[in-house]
C-alpha positions, 0 to 999 in steps of 0.5 A: 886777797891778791890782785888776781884774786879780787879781780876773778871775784868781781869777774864772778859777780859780774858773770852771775849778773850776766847770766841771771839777765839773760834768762832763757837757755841759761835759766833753761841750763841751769833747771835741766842740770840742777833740777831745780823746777822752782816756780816764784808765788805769782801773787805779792803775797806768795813772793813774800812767802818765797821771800820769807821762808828763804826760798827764794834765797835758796834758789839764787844760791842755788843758781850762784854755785851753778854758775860757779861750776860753770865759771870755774870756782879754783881760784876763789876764795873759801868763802866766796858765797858769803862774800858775794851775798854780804858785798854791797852789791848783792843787795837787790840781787834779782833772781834770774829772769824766767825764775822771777815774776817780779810785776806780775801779778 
């Protein structure tokens, strides 16, 4: 990968990171836009079956490829997906706040 390249990668991640902190009007976007009226279990036990069932993965995908069409996707690499959930910095990747209940409960 090219300099400009690896740069716009980590820009990207940095940006979805950004954008999934912030909740609200994001959040807000992302739903009016997509449609995506996903609504996380509110009990320990319903966010495992989230997890479980990949739903959850589902709707962080979901929420990167939005971001990427906002961001503006040319640049990166075909497999920029799999590359931004396999990076070591997609380990806890939270889902963005308003689609997360993460505590409650």
């Amino acid at each position: 990968m090219d300099g400009r390249r690896a740069f716009h990668m980590q820009a990207f991640v940095d940006y979805v990171r950004f954008a999934a902190s912030q909740g609200g009007s994001i959040v807000d976007r992302f739903r009016a836009e997509t449609g995506n009226a996903f609504v996380p279990g509110r009990t320990p036990i319903d966010r495992a079956i989230d997890k479980a069932t990949g739903r959850e993965r589902q709707v962080v995908e979901e929420f990167v490829e939005w971001c990427a069409g906002q961001y503006g996707i040319e640049f990166l690499p075909p497999d920029y997906m799999a590359r931004f959930f396999a990076g070591p910095s997609s380990v806890n990747f939270p889902l963005p706040p308003g689609l997360s209940n993460q505590g409650e409960g």
